[in-house]
C-alpha positions as CSV (number, residue, x, y, z in Angstrom):
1,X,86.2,95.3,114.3
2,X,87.7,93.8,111.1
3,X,89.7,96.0,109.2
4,X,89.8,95.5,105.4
5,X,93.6,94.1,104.9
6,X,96.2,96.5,104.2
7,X,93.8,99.4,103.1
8,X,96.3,101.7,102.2
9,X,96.8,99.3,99.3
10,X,93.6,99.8,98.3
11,X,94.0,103.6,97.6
12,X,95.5,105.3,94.8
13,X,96.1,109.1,94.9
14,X,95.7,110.8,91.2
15,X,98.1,113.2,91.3
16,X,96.9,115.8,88.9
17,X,96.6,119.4,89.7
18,X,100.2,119.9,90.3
19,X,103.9,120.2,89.2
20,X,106.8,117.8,89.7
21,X,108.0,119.2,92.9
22,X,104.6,119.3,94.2
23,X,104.2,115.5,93.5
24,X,107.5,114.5,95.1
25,X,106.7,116.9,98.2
26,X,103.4,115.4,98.7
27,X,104.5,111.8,97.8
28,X,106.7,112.4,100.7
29,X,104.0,113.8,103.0
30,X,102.3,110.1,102.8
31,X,104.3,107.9,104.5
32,X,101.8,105.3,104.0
33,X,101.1,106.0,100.3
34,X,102.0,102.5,97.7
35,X,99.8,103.7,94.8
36,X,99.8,107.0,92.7
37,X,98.0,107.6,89.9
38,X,99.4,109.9,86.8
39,X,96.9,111.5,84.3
40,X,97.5,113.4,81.3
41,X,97.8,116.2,82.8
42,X,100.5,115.3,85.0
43,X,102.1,113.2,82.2
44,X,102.5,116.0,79.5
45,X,104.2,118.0,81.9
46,X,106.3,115.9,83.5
47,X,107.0,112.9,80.9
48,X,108.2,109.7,81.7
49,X,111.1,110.4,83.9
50,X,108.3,111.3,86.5
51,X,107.3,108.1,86.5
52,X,110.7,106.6,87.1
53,X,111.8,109.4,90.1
54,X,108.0,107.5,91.4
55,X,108.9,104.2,91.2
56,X,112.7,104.9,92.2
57,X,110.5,106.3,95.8
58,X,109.4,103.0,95.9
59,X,105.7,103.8,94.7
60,X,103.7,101.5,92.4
61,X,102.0,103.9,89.4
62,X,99.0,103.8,87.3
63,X,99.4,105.7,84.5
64,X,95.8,106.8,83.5
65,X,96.5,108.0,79.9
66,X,93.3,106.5,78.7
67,X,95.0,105.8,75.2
68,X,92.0,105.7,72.6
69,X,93.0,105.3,68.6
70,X,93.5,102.5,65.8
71,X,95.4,99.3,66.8
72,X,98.6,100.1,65.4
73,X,98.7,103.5,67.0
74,X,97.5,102.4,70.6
75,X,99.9,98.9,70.3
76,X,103.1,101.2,70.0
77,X,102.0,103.6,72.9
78,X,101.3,101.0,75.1
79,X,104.5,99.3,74.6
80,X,106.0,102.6,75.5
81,X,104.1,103.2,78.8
82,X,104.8,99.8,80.0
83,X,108.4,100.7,79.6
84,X,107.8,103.1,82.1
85,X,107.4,100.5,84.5
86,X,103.9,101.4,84.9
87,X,101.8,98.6,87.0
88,X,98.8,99.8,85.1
89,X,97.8,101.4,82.0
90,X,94.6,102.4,80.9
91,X,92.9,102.5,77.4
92,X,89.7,103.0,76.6
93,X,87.5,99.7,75.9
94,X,85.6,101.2,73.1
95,X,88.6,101.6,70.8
96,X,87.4,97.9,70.0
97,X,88.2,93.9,70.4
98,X,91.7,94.5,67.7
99,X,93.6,97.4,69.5
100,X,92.7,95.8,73.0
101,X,94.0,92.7,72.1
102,X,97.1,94.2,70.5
103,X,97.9,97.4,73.0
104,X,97.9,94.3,75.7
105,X,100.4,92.3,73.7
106,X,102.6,95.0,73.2
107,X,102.8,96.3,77.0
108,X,103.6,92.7,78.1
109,X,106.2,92.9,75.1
110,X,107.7,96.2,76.4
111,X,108.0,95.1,80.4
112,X,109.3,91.9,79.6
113,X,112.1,94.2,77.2
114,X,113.3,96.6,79.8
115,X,113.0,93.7,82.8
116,X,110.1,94.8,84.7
117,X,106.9,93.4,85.9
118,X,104.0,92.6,83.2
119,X,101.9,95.7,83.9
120,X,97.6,95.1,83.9
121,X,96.2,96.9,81.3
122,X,92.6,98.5,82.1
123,X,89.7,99.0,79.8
124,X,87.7,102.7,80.6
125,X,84.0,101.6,80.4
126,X,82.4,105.0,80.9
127,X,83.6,108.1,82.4
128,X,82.1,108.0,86.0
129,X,81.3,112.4,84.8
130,X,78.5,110.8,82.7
131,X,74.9,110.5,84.1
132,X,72.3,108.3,82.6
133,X,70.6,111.2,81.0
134,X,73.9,113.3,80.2
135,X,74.6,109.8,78.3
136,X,71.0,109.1,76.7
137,X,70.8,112.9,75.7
138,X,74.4,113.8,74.4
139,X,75.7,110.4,72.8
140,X,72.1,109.5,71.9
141,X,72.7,106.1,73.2
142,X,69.7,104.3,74.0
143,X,71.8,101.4,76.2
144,X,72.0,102.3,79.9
145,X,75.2,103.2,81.5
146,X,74.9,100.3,83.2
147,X,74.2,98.1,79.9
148,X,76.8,99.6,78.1
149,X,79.7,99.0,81.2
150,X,78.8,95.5,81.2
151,X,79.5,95.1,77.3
152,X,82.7,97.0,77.2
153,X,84.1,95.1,80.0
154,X,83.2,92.0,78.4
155,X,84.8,92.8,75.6
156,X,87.9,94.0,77.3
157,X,88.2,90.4,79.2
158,X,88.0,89.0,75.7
159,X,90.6,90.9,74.2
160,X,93.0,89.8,77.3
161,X,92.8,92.2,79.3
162,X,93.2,92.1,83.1
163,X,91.1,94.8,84.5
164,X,88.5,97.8,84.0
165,X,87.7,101.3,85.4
166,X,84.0,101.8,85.8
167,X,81.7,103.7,88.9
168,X,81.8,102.0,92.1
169,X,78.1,102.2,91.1
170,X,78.8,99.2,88.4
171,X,81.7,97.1,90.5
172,X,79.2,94.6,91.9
173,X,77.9,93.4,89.4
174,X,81.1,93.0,87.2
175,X,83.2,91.6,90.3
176,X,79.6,88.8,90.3
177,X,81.1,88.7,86.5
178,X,84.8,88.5,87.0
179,X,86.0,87.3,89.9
180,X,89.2,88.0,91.5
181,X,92.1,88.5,90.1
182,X,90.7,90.8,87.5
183,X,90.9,94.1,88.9
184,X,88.3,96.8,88.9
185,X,89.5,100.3,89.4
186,X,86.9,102.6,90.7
187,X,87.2,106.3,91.1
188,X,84.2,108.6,92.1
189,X,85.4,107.8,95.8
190,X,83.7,110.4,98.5
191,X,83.8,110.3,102.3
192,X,80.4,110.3,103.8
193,X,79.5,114.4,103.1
194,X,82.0,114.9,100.9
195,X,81.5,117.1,97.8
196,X,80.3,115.4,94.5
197,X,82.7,117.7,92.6
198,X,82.5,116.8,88.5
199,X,81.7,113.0,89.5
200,X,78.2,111.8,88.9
201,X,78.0,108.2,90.3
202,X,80.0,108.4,93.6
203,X,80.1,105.7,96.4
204,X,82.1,105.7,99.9
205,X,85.2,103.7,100.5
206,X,84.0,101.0,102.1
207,X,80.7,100.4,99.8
208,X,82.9,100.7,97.0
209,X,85.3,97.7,98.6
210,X,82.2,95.7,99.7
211,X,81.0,95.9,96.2
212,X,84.0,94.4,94.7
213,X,86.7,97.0,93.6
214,X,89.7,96.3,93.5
215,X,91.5,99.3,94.5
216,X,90.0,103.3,94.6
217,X,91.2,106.1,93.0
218,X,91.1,109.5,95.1
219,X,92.3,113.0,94.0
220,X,91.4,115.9,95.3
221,X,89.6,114.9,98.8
222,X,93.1,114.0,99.6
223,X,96.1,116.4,97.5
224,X,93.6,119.8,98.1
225,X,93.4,119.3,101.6
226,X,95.5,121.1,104.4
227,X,96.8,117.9,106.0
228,X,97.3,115.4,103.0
229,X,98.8,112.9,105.1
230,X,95.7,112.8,107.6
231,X,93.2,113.3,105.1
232,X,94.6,109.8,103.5
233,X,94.7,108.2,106.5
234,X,90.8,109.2,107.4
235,X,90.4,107.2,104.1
236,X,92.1,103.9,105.1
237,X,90.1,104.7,108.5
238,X,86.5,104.2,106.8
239,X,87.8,101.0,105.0
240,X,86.6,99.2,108.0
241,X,84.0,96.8,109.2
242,X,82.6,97.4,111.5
């Protein structure tokens, strides 16, 4: 058997669902644990001095705020979050070509300020809750979701930016488009059985890796269950070849 290197690298843990002492008494649970992801519900109640008690435990930290408003607004807030020390930020790739290209300038700006680490900015394609008939029906969008993850992502590698978030559904044909380093962040992850939950296009850790992702968001499947530590470690389990 060939494992996938280091596959706990490979998985971050979204973190939402819980309060501050919850998150550092799970964070502790996971010995193993590198990546955690903070979302906005997370962030509004805790602020940005969760995200540096985090990184002071040694833990890298996407911070999924999916910032989404005109260039000069989203350039100011991404300079902020990358002052976090944040390793990646997300913003949403339809905000357009302009505030992409100038939220990324400004979060390389605000590391390089405060001394850490350029973060990777990643561009939200399309919320992996949408189906292709949720999407066709509601937005009225006559482009696949599969058309229309392509496009933004193109977009986002002209604007600069280093990664996306899409479905593990779309990462193989981006990765075919983008190879390596350009990271593709893929959450609808699900054990083999595991519950759908609000998650439309779902895949299993390793067809997700084999597909090209980059590294795979899990919540729930692993911060509801009874044995947290366990249940992410069944996860680095089925990252392998066999």
């Amino acid at each position: 058997m060939t494992l996938v290197p280091n596959p706990a690298e490979k998985i971050i843990v979204a973190l939402d669902g819980m309060n501050e002492t919850e998150v550092i008494e799970l964070v502790q649970q996971i010995p193993k644990l590198s990546w955690i992801k903070i979302g906005l519900e997370l962030f509004v109640s805790g602020g940005p001095h969760l995200v540096n008690n985090l990184r002071n435990m040694g833990k890298q930290v996407f911070l999924d705020l999916k910032f989404h408003d005109i260039p000069t607004t989203m350039s100011k807030a991404c300079r902020q979050a990358a002052m976090t020390g944040a390793r990646l930020i997300t913003v949403h790739a339809c905000s357009g070509s302009k505030a992409l290209f100038e939220a990324n300038q400004a979060a390389l700006e605000g590391a390089a300020e405060v001394g850490f680490p350029p973060p990777t900015l990643l561009a939200v394609t399309v919320l992996t809750s949408w189906s292709n008939d949720d999407f066709s029906n509601e937005l009225l969008i006559a482009q696949s979701i599969n058309e229309r993850v392509r496009l933004l992502t193109d977009l986002a590698v002209a604007s600069g930016l280093g990664g996306c978030v899409c479905s593990p559904l779309e990462a193989k044909e981006l990765r075919s488009l983008n190879p390596s380093p350009f990271e593709i962040i893929t959450p609808g992850i699900r054990l083999k059985g595991g519950e759908r939950q609000d998650q439309s296009r779902v895949m299993t850790p390793l067809e997700a890796v084999e597909a090209g992702a980059s590294k795979l968001v899990v919540g729930r499947s692993i911060t509801q269950s009874e044995n947290p530590s366990e249940a992410f470690n069944s996860f680095c389990r089925e990252l392998t070849i066999a």
